[in-house]
Backbone as a chain_set.jsonl record, in Angstrom:
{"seq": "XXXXXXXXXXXXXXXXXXXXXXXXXXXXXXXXXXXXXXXXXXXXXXXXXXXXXXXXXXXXXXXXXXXXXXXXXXXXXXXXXXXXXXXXXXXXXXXXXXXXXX", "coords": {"N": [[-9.611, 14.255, 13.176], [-10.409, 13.381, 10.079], [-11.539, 14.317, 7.025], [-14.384, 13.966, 4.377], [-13.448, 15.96, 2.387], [-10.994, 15.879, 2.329], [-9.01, 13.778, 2.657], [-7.554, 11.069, 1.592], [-7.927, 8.226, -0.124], [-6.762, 5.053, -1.045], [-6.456, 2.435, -3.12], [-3.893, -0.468, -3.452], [-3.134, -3.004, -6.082], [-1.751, -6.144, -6.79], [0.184, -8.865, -7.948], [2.226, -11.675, -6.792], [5.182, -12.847, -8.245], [5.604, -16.218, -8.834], [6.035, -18.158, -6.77], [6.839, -16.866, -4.792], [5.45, -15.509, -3.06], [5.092, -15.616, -0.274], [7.55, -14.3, 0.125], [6.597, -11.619, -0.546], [4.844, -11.145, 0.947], [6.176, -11.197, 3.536], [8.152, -8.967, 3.186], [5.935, -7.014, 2.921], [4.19, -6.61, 5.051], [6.044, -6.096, 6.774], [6.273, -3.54, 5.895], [4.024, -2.252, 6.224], [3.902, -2.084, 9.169], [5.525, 0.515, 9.66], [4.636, 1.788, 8.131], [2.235, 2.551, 9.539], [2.86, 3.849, 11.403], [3.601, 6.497, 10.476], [2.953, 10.3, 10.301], [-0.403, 11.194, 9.868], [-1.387, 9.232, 8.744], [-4.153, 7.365, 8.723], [-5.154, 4.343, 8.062], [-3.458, 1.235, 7.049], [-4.157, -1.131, 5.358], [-3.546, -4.977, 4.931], [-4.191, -7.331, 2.239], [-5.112, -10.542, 0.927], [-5.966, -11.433, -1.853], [-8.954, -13.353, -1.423], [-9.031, -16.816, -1.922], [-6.281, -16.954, -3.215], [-3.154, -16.667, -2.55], [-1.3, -15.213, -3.639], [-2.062, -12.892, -5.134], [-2.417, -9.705, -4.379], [-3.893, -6.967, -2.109], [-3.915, -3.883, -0.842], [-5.347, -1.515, 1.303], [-5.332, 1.852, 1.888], [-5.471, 5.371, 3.333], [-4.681, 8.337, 3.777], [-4.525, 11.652, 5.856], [-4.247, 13.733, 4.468], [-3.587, 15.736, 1.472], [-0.877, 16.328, 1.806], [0.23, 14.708, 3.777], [-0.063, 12.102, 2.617], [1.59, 12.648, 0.271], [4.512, 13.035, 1.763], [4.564, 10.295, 2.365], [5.111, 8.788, -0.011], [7.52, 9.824, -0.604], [9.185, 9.15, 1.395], [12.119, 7.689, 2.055], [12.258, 4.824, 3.007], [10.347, 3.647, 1.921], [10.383, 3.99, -0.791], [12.372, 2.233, -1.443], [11.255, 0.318, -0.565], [9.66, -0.052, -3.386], [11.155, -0.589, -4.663], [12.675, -2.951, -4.399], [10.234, -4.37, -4.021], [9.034, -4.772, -6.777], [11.105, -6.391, -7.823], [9.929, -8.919, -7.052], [6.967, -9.113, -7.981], [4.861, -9.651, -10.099], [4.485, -8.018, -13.54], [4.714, -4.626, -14.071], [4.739, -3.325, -11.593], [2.573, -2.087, -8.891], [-0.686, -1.532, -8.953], [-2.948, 1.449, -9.26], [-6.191, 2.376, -7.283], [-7.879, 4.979, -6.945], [-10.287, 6.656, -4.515], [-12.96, 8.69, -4.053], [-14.104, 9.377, -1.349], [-17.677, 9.799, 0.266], [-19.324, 9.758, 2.058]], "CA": [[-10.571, 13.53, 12.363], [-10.707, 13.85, 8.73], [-13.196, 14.786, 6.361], [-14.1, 13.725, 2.397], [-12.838, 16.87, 1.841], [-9.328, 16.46, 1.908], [-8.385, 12.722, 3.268], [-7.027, 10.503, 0.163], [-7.872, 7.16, -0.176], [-6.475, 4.18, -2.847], [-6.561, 0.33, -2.817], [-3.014, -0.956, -4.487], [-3.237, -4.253, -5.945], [-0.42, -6.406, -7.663], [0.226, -10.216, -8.124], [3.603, -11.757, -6.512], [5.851, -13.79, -9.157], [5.37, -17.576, -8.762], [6.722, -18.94, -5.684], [7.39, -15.441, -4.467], [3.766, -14.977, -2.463], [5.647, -15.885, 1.303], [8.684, -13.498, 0.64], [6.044, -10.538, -0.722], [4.017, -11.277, 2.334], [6.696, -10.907, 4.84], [8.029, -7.489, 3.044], [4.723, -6.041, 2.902], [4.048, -7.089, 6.521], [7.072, -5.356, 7.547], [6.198, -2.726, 5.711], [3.106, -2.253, 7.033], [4.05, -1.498, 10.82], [5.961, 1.365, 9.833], [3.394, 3.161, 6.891], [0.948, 2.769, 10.46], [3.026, 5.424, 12.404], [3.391, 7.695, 9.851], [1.739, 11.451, 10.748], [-1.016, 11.747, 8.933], [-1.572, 7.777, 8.453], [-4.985, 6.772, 9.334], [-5.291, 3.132, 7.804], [-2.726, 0.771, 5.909], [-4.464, -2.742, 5.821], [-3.034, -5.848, 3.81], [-5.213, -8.322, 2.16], [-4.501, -11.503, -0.362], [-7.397, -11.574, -2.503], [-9.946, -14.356, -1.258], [-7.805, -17.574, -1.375], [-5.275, -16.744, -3.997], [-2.141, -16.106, -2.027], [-0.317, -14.534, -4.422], [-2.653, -11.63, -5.29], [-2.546, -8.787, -2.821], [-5.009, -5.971, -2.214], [-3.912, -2.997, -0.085], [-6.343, -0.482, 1.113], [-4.632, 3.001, 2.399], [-5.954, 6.34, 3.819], [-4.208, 9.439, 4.478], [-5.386, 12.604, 6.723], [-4.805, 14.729, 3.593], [-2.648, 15.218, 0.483], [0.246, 16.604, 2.52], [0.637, 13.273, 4.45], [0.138, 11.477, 1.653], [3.047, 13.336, -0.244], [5.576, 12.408, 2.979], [4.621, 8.802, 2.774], [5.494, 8.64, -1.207], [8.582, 10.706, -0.405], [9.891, 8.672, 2.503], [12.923, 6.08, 1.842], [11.962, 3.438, 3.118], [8.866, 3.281, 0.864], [11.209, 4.246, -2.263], [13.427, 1.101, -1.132], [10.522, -1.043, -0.845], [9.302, -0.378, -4.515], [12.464, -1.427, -5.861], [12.785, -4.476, -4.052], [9.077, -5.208, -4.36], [8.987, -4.356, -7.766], [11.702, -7.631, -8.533], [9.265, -10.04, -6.847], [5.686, -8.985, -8.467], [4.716, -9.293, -12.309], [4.344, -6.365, -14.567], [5.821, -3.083, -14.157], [3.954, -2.112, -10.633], [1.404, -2.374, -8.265], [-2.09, -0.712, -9.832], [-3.23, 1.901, -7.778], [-6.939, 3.054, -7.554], [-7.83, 6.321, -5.746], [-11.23, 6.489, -3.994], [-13.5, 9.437, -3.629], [-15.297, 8.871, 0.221], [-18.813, 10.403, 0.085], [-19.911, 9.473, 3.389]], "C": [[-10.501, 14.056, 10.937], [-12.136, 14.064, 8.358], [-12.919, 14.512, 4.791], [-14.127, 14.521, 2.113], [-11.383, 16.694, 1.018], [-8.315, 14.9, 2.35], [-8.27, 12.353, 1.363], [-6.977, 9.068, 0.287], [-7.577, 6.409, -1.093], [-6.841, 2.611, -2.125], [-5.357, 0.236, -4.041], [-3.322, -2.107, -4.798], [-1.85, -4.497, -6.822], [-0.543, -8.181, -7.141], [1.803, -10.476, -7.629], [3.908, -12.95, -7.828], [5.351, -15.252, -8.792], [6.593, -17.856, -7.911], [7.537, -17.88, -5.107], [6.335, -14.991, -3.046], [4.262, -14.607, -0.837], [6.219, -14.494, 1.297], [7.898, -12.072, 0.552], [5.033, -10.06, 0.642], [4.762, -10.67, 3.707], [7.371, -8.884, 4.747], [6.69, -6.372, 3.273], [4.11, -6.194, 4.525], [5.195, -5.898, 7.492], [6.834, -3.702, 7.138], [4.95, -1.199, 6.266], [2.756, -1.122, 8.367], [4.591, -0.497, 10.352], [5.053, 2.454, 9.085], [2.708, 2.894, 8.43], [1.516, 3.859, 11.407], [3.555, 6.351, 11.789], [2.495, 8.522, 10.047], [1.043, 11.269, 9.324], [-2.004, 10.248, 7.991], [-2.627, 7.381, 8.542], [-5.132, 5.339, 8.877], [-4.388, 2.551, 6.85], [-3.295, -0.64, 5.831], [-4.062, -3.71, 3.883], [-3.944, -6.898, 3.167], [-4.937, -9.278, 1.273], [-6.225, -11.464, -0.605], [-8.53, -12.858, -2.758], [-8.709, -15.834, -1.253], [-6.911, -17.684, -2.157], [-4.499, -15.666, -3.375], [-1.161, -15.077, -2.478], [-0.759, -12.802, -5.014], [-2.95, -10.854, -4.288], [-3.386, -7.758, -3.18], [-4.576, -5.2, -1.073], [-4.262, -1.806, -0.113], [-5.334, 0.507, 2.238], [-5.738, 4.418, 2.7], [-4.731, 7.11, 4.72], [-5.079, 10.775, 4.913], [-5.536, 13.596, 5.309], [-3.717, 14.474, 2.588], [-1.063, 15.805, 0.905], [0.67, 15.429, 3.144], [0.69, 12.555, 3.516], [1.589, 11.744, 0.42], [4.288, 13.07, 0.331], [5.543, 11.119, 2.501], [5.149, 8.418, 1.054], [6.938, 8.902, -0.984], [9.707, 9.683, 0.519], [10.706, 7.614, 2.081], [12.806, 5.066, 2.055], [10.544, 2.889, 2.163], [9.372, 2.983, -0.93], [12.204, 2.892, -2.325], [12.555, -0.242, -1.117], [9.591, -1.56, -2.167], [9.864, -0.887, -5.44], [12.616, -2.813, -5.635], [11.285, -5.425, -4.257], [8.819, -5.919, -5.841], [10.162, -5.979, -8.713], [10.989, -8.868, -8.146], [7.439, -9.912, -7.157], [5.869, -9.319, -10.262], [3.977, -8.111, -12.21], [5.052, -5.66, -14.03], [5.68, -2.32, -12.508], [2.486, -2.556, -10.17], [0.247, -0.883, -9.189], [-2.7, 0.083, -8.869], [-4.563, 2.217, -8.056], [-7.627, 3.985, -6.324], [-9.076, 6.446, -5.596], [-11.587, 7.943, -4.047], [-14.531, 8.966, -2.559], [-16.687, 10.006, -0.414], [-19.668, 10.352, 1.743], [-18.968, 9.186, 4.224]], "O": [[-10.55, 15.275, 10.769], [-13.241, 14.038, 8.901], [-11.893, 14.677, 4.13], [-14.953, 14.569, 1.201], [-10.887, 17.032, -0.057], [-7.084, 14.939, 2.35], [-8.651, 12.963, 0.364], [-5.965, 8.607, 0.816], [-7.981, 6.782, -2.195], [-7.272, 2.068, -1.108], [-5.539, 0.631, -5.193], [-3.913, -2.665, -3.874], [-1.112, -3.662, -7.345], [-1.206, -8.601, -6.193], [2.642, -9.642, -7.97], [3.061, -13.731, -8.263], [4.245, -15.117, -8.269], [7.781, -17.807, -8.231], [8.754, -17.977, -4.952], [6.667, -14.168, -2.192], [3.919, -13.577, -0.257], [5.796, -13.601, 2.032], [8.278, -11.227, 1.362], [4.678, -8.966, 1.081], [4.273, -9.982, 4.603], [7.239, -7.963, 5.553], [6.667, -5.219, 3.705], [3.314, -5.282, 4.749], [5.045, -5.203, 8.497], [7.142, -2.781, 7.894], [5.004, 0.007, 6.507], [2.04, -0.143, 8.579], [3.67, 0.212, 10.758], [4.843, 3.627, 9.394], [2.562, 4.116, 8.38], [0.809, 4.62, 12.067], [4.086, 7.214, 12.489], [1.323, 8.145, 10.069], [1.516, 11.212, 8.189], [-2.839, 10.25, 7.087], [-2.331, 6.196, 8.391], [-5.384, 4.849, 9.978], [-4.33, 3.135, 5.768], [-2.584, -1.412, 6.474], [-4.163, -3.459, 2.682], [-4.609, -7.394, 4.076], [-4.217, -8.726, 0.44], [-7.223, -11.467, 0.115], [-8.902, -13.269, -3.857], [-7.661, -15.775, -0.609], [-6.379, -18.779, -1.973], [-4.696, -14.452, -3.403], [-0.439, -14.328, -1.821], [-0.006, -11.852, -5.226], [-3.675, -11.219, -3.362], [-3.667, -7.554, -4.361], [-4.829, -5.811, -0.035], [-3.917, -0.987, -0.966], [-4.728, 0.023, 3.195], [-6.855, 4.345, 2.186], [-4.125, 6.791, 5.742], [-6.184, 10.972, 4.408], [-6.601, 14.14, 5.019], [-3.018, 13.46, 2.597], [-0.146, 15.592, 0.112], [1.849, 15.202, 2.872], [1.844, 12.137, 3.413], [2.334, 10.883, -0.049], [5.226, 12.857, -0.437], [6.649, 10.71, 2.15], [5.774, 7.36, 1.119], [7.631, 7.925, -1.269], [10.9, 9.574, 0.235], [10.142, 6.581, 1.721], [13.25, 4.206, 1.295], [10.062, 1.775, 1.959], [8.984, 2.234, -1.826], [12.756, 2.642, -3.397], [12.868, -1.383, -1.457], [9.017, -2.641, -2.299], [9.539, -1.405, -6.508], [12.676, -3.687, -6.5], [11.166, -6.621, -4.52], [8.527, -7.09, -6.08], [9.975, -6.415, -9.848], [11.285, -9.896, -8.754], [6.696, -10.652, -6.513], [6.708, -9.213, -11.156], [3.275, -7.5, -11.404], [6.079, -6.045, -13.472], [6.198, -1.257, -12.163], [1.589, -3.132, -10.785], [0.477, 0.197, -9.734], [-2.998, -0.371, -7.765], [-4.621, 2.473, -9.259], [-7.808, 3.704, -5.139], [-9.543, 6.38, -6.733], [-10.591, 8.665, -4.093], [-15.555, 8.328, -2.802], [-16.581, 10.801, -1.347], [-20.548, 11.093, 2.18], [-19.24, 8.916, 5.394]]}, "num_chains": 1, "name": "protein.A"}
């Protein structure tokens, strides 16, 4: 079990290109199942932001900043920012990092 000590929570968001929304959907989908059996993983959930398909919202939680450090680290994550990264606008998904309190 964690604790808001030491767990690390964010929410990424990012917009897919125009007429991109499907193919960002099915990467991030795929991507998904595998960030969920990562040690140290407790939640990866995907979300399009109300009914605009194209805007995504993904909320994350790791056990601590050691797991969280692996899952940055890991190739297949580094492989899916490059490839993501040609079907979003701007430079990058926006990340914002949570402090839990309760």
């Amino acid at each position: 079990m964690t604790t808001a000590e030491n767990d690390i929570n964010l929410i990424a968001t990012f917009r897919a290109q125009e007429g991109k929304a499907e193919q960002v959907r099915d990467l991030i989908a795929g991507y998904a199942h595998i960030v969920r059996e990562e040690p140290g993983n407790i939640f990866f959930e995907v979300y399009t932001a109300g009914a605009d398909n194209s805007a995504f919202v993904i909320v994350e939680r790791y056990a601590d900043q050691a797991a969280f450090d692996a899952h940055l680290s890991a190739e297949v994550g580094q492989h899916l920012n490059v490839t993501l990264g040609e079907m979003i606008e701007g430079s990058g998904s926006e990340l914002q990092f949570l402090t839990r309190h309760v």
